[in-house]
N, CA, C and O atoms as a GROMACS GRO file, in nm:
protein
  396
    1UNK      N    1  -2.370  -0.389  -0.920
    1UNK     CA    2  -2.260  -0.328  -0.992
    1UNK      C    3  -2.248  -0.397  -1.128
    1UNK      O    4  -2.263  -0.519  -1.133
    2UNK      N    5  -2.224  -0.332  -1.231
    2UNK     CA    6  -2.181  -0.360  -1.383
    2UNK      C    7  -2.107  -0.498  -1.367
    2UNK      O    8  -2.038  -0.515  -1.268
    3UNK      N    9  -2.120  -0.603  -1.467
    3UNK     CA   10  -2.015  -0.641  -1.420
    3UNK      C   11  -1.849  -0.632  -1.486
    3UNK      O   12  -1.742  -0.678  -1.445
    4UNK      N   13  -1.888  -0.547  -1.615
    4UNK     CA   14  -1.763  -0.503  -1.602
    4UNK      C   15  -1.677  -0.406  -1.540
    4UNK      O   16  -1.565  -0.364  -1.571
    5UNK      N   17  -1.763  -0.378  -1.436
    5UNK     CA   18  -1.694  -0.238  -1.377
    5UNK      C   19  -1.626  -0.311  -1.281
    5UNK      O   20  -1.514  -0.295  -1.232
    6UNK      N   21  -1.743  -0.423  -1.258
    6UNK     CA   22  -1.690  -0.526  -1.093
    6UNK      C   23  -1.521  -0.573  -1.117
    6UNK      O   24  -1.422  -0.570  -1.043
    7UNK      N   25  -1.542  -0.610  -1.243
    7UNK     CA   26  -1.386  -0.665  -1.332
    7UNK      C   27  -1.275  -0.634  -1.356
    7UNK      O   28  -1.174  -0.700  -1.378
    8UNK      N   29  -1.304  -0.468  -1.349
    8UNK     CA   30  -1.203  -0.397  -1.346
    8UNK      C   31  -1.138  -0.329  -1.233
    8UNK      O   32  -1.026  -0.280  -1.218
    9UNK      N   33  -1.263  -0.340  -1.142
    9UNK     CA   34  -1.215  -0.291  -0.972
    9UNK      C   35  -1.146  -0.388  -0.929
    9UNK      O   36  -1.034  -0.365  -0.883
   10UNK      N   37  -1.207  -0.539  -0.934
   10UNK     CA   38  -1.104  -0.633  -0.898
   10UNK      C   39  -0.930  -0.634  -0.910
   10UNK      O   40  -0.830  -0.639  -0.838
   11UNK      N   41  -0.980  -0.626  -1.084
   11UNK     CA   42  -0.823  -0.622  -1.112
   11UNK      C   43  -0.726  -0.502  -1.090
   11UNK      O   44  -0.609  -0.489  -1.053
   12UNK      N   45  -0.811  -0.433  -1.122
   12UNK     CA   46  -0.697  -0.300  -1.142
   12UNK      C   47  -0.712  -0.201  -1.000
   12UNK      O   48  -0.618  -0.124  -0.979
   13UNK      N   49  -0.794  -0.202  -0.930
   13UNK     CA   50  -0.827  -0.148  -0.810
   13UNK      C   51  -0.770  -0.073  -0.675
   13UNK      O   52  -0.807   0.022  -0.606
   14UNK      N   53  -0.661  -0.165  -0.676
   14UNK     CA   54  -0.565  -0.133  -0.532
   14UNK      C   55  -0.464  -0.060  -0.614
   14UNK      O   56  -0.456   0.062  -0.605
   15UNK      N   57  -0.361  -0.151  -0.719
   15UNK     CA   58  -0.291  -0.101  -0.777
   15UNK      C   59  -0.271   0.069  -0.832
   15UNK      O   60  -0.176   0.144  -0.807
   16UNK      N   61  -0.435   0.105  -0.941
   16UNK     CA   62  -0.458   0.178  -1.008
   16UNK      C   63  -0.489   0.310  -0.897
   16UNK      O   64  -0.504   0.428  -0.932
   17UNK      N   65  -0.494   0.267  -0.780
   17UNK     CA   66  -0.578   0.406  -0.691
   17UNK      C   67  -0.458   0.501  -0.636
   17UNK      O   68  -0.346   0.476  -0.592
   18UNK      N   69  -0.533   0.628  -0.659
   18UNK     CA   70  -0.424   0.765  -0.638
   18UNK      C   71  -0.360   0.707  -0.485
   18UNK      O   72  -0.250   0.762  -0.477
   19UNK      N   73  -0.373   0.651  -0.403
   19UNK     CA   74  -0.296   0.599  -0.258
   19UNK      C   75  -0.205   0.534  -0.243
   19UNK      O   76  -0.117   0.535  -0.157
   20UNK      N   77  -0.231   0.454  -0.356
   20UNK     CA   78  -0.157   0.305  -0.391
   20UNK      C   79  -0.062   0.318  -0.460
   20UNK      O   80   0.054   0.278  -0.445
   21UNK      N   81  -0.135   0.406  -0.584
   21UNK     CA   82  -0.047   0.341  -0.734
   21UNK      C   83   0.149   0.364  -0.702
   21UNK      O   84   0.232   0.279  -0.737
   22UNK      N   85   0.181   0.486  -0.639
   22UNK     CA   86   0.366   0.505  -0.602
   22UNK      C   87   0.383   0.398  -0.545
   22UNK      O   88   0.464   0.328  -0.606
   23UNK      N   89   0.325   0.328  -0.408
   23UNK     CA   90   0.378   0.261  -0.344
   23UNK      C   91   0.423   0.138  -0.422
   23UNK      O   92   0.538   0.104  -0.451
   24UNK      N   93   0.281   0.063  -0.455
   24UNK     CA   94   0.298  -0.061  -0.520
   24UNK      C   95   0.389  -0.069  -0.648
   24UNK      O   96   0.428  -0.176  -0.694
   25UNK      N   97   0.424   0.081  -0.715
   25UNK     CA   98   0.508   0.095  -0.852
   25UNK      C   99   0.635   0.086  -0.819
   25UNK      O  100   0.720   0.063  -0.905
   26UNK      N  101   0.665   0.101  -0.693
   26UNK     CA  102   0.841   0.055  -0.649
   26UNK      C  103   0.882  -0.032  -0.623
   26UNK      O  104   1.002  -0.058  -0.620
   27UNK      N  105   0.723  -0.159  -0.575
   27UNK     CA  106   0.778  -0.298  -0.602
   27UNK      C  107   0.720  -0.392  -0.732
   27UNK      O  108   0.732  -0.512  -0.756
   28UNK      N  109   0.661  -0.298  -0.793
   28UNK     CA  110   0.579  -0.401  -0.904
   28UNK      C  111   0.710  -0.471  -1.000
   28UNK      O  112   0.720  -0.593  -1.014
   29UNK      N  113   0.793  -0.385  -1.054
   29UNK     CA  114   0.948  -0.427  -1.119
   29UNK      C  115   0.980  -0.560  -1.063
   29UNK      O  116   0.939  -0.661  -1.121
   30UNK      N  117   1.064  -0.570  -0.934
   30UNK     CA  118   1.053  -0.718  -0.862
   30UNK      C  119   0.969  -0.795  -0.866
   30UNK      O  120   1.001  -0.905  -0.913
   31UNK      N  121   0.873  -0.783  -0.835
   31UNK     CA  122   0.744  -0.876  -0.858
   31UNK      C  123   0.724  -0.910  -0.985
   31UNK      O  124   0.692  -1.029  -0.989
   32UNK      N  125   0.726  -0.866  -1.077
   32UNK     CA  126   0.677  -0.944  -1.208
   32UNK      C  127   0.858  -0.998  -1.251
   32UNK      O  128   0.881  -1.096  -1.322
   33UNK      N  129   0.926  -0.943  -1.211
   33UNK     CA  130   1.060  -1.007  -1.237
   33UNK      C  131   1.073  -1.216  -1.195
   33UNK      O  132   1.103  -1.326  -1.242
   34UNK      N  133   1.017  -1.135  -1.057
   34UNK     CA  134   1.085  -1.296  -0.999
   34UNK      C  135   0.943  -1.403  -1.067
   34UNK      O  136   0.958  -1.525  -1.071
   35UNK      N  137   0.811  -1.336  -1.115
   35UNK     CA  138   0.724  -1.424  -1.203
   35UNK      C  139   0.741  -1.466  -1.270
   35UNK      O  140   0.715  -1.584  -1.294
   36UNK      N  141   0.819  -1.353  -1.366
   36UNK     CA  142   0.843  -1.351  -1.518
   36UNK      C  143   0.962  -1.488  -1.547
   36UNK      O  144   0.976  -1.556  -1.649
   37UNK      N  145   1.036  -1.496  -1.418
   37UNK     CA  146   1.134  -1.576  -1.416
   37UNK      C  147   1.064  -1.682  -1.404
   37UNK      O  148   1.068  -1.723  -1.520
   38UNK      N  149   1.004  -1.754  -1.349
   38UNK     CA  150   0.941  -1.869  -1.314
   38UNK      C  151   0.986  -1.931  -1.159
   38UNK      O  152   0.978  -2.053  -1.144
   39UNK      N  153   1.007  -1.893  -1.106
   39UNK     CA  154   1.132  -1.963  -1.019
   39UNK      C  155   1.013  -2.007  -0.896
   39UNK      O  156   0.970  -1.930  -0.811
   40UNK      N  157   0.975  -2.150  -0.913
   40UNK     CA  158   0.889  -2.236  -0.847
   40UNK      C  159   0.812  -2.257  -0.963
   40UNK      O  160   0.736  -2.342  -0.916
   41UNK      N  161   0.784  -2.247  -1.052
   41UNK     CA  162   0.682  -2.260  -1.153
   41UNK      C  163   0.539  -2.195  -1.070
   41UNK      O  164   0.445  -2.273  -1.052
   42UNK      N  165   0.532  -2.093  -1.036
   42UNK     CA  166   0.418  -2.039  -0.943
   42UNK      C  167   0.287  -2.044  -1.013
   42UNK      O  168   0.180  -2.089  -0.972
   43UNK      N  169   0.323  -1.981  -1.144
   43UNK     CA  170   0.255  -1.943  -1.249
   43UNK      C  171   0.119  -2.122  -1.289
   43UNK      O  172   0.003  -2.138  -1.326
   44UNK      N  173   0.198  -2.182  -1.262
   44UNK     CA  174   0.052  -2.279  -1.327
   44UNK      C  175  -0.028  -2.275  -1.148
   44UNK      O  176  -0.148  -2.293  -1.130
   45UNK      N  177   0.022  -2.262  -1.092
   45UNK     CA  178  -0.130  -2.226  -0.985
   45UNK      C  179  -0.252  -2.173  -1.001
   45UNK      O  180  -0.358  -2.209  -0.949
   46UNK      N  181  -0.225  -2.064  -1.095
   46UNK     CA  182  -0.286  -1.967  -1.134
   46UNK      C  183  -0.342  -1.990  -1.268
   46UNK      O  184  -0.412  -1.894  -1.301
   47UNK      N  185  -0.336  -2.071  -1.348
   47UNK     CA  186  -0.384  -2.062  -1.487
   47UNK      C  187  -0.526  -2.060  -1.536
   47UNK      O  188  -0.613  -2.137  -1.495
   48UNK      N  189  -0.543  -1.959  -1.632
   48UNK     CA  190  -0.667  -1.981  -1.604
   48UNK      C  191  -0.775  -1.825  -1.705
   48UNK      O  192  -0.695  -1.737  -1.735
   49UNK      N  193  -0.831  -1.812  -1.722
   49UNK     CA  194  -0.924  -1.698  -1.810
   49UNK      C  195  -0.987  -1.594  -1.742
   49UNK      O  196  -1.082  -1.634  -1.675
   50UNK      N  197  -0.971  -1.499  -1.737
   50UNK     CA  198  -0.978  -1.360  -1.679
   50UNK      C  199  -1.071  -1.267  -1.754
   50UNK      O  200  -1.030  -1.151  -1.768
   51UNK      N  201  -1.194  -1.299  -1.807
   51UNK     CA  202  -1.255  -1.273  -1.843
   51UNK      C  203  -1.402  -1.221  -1.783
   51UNK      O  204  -1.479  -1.312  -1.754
   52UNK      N  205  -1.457  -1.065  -1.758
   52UNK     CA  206  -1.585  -1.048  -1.713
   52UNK      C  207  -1.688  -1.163  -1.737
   52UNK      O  208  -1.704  -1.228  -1.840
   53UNK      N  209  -1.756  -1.174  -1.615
   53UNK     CA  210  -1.873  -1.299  -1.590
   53UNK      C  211  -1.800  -1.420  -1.629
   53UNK      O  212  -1.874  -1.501  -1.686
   54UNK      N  213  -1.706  -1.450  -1.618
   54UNK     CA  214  -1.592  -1.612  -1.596
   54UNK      C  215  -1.488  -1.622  -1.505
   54UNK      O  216  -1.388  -1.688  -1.533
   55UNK      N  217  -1.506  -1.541  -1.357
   55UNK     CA  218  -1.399  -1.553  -1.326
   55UNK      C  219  -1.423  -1.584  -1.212
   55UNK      O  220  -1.331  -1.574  -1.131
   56UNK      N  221  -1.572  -1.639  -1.164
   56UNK     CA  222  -1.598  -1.681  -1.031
   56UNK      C  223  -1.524  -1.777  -0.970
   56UNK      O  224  -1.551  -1.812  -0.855
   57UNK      N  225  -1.421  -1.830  -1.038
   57UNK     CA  226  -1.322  -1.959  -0.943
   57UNK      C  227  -1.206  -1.902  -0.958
   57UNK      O  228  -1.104  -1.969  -0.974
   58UNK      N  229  -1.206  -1.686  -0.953
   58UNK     CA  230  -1.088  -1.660  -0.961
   58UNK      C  231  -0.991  -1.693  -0.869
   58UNK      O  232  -0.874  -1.700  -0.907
   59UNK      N  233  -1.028  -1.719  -0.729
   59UNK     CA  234  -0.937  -1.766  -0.612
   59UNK      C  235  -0.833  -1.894  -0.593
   59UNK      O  236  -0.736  -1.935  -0.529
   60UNK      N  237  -0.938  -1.930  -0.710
   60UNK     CA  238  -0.893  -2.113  -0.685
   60UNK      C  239  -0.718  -2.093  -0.720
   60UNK      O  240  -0.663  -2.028  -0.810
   61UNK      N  241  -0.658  -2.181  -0.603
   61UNK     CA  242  -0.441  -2.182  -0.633
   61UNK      C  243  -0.412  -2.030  -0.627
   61UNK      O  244  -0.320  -1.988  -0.697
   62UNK      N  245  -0.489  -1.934  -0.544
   62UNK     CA  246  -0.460  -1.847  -0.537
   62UNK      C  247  -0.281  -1.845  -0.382
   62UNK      O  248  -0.164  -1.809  -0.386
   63UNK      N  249  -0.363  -1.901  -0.289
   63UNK     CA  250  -0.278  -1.928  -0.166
   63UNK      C  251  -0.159  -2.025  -0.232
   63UNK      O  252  -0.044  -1.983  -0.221
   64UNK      N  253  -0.179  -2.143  -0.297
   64UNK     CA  254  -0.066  -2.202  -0.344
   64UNK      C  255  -0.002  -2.124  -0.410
   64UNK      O  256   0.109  -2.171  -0.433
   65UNK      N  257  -0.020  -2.000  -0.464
   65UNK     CA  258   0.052  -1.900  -0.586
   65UNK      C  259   0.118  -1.828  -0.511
   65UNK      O  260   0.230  -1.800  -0.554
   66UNK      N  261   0.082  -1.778  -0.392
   66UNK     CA  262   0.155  -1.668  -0.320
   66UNK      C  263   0.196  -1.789  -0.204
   66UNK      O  264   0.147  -1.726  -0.110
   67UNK      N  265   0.232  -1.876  -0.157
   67UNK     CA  266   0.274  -1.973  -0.116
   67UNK      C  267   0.426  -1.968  -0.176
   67UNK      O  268   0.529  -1.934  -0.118
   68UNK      N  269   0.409  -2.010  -0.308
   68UNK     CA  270   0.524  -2.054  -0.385
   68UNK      C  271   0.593  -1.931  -0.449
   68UNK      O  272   0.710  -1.951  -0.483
   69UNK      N  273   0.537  -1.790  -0.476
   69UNK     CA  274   0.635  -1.685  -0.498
   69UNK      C  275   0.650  -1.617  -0.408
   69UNK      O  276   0.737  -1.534  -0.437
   70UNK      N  277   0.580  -1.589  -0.225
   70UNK     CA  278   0.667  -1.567  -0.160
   70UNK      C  279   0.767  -1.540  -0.113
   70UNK      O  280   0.802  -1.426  -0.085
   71UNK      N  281   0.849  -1.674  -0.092
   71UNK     CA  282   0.988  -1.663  -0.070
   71UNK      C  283   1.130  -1.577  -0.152
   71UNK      O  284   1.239  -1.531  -0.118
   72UNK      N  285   1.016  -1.595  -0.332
   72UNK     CA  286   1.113  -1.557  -0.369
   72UNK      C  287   1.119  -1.412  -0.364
   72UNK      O  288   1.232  -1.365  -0.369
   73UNK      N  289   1.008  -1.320  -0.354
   73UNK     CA  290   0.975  -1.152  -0.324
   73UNK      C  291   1.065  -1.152  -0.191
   73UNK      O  292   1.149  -1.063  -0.206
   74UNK      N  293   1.082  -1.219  -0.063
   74UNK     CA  294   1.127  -1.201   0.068
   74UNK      C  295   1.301  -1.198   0.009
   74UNK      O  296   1.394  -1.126   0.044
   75UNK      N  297   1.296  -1.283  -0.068
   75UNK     CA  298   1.449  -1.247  -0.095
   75UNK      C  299   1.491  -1.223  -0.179
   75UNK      O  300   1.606  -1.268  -0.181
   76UNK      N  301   1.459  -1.154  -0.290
   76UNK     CA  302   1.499  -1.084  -0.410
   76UNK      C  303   1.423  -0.959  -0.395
   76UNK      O  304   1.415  -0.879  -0.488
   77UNK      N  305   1.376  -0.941  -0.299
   77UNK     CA  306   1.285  -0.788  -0.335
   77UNK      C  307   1.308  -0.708  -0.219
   77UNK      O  308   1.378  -0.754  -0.129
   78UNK      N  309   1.248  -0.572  -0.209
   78UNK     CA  310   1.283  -0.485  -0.133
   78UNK      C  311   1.174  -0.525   0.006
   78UNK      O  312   1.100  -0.621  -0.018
   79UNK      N  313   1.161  -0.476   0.113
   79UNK     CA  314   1.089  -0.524   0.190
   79UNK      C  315   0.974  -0.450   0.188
   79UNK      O  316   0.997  -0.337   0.147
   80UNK      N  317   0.881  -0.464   0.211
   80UNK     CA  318   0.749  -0.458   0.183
   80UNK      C  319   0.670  -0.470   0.039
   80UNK      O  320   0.570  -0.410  -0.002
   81UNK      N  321   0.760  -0.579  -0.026
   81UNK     CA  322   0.712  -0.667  -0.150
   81UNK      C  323   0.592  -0.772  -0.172
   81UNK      O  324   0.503  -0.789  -0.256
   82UNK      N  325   0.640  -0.839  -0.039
   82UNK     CA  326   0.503  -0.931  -0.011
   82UNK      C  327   0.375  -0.849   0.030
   82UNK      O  328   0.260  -0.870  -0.008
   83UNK      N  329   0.409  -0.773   0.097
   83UNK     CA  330   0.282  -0.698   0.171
   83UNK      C  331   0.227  -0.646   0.044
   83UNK      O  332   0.121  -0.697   0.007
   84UNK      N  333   0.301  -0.517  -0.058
   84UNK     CA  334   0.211  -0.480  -0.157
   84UNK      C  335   0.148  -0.630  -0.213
   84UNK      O  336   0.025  -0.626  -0.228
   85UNK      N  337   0.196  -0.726  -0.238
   85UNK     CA  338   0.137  -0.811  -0.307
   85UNK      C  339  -0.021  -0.849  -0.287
   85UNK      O  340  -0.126  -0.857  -0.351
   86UNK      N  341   0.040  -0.870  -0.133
   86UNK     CA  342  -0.076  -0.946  -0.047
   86UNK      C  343  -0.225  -0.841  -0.089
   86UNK      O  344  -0.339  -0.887  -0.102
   87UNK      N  345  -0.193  -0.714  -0.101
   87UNK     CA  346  -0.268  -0.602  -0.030
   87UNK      C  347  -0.364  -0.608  -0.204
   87UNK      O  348  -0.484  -0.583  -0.207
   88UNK      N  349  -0.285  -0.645  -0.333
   88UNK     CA  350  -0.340  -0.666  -0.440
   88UNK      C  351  -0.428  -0.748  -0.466
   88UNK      O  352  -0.534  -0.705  -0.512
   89UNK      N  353  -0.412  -0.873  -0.447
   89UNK     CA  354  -0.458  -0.985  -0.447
   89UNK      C  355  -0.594  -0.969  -0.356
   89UNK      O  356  -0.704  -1.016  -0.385
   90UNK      N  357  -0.565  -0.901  -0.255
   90UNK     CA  358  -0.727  -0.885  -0.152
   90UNK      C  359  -0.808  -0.797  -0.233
   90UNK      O  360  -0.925  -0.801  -0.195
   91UNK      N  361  -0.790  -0.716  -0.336
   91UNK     CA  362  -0.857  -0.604  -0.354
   91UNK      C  363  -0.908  -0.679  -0.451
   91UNK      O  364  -1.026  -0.664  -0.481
   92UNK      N  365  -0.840  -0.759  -0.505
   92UNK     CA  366  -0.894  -0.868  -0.614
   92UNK      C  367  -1.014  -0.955  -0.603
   92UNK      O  368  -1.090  -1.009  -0.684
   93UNK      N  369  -1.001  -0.950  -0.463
   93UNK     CA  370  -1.090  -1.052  -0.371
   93UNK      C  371  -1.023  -1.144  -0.359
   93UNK      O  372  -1.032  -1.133  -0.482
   94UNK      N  373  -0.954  -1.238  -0.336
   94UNK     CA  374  -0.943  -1.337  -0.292
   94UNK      C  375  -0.862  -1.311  -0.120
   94UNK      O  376  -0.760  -1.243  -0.115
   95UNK      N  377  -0.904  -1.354  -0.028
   95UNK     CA  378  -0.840  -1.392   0.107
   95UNK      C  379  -0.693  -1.414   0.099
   95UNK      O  380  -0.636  -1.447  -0.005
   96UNK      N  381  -0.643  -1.398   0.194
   96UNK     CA  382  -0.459  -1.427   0.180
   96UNK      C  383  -0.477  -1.500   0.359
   96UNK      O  384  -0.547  -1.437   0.438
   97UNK      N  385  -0.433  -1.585   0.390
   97UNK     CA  386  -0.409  -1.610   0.494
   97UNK      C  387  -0.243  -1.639   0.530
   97UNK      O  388  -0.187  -1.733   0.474
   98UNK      N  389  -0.174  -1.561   0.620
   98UNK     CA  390  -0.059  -1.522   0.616
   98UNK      C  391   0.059  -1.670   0.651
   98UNK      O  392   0.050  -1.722   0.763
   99UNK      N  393   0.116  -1.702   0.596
   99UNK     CA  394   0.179  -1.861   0.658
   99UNK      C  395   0.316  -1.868   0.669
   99UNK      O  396   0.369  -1.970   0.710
   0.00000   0.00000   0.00000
């Protein structure tokens, strides 16, 4: 596969697909809210360059990232917030192991 095509399935993939895109658009608002806020500092888990052919350690502080904004989707968000999340992040590739 291209690898920018690979790059863009990753990212945009689950989200962007005719199945997905309503569901995940009724919690995406919350979700980038409680990010945007910082609330755990989640965000440096994750830091890092997102760039085609540089993103092979995209996983790395992936689990510490959804670790630490978790809690706050379970209780500022509607329920099945975490799950769209989770369901993003896999399409992304990286593993979620549920804790």
């Amino acid at each position: 596969m291209d690898e920018l095509v690979r790059f863009a399935k990753d990212h945009l993939g689950y989200i962007c697909s005719p199945q997905n895109i309503q569901r995940f658009m009724t919690h995406y608002d919350c979700i980038m809210e409680q990010e945007a806020l910082g609330r755990g500092s989640c965000r440096s888990h994750i830091m890092g360059e997102a760039f085609p052919g540089r993103d092979e350690h995209k996983c790395k502080g992936v689990m510490a990232y959804r670790a630490c904004l978790a809690p706050h989707l379970k209780r500022h968000c509607r329920p099945g917030a975490l799950k769209e999340f989770d369901a993003s992040v896999q399409q992304f590739g990286c593993k979620i192991k549920h804790v």
